[in-house]
C-alpha positions in Angstrom: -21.5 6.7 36.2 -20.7 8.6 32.8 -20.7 6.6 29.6 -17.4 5.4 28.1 -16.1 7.9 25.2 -16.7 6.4 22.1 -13.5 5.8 20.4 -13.8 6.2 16.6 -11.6 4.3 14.1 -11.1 4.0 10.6 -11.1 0.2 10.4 -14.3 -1.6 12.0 -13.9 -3.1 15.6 -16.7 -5.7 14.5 -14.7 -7.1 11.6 -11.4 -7.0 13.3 -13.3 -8.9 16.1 -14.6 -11.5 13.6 -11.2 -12.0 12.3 -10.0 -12.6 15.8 -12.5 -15.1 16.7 -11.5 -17.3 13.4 -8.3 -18.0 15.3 -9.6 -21.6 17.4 -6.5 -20.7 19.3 -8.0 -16.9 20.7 -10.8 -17.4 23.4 -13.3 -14.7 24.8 -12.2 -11.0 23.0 -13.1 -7.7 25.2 -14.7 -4.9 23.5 -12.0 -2.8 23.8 -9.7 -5.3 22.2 -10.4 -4.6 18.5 -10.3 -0.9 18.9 -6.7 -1.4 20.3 -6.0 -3.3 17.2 -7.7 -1.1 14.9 -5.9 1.7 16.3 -2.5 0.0 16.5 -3.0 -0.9 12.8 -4.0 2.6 11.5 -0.6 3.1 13.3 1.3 0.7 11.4 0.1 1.7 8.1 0.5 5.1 8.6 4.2 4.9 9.7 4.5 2.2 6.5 3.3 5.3 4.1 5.0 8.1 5.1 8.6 5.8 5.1 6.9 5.1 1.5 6.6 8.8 0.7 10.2 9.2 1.7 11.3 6.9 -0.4 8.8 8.2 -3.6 9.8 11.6 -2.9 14.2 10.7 -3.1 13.4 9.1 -6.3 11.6 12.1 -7.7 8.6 10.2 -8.6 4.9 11.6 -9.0 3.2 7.9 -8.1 3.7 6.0 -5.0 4.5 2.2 -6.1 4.9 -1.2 -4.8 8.9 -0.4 -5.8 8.4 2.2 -3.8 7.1 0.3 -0.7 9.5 -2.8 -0.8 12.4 -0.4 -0.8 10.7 1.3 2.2 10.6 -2.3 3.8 14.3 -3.2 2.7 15.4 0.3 4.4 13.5 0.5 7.6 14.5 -1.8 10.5 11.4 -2.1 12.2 9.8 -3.0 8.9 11.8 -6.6 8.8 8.7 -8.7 9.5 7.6 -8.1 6.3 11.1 -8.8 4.0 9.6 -12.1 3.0 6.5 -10.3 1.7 8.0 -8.0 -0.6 10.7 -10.4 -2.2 8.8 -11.1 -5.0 7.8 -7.7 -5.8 9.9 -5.4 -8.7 13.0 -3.5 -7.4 12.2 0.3 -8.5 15.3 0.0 -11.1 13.5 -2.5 -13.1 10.1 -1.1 -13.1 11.7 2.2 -14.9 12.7 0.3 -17.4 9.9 -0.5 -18.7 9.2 1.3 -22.4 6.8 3.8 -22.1 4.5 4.3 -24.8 4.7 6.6 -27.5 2.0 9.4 -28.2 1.4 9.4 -32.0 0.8 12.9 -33.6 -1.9 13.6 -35.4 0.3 14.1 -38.8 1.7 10.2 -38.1 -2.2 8.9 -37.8 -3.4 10.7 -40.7 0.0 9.1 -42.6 -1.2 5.8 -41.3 -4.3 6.7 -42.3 -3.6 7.2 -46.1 -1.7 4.0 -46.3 -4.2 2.2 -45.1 -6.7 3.8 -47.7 -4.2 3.4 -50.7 
């Protein structure tokens, strides 16, 4: 009888498994039961970024945010489970808002410079 393939994923079966058995609720886990889970989160997150991107990329932005994300949450229907996660975090209006901060020239810090000397 041939081996089983080995299914590679990018989070570890053995920690997902761990996580799963701190639930008193969740009894005997299969082996092939965190690699479903790994895989169906690698899923999950993958579909979560690129709706992300979309949303970075309409905006003209050069950084992903968490603005970014909620928005991607708040658009996306099958993203609703996590509404009550991103409530609290900044709408993308407010964090342009914020002042940015000014590059002094090198003329302005030898100015403050001088006055500090005088």
């Amino acid at each position: 009888m041939p081996q089983p393939k080995k299914i590679k994923t990018k989070f570890p079966a053995a920690r997902i498994k761990r996580i799963m058995r701190l639930d008193e609720d969740v009894g005997k886990v299969s082996q092939v039961t965190p690699v479903l889970i790994a895989k169906a989160l690698e899923s999950f997150l993958e579909a979560l970024v690129k709706q992300t991107l979309v949303e970075t990329n309409q905006r003209e932005a050069k950084k992903m945010t968490v603005a970014h994300v909620k928005t991607a949450v708040q658009k996306e229907p099958k993203f609703d489970f996590l509404l009550d996660l991103v409530k609290n975090l900044p709408d993308p209006n407010e964090e342009s808002e914020k002042p940015k901060r000014k590059r002094r020239s090198k003329k302005e810090m030898e100015a403050e410079k001088g006055a500090e000397q005088e």
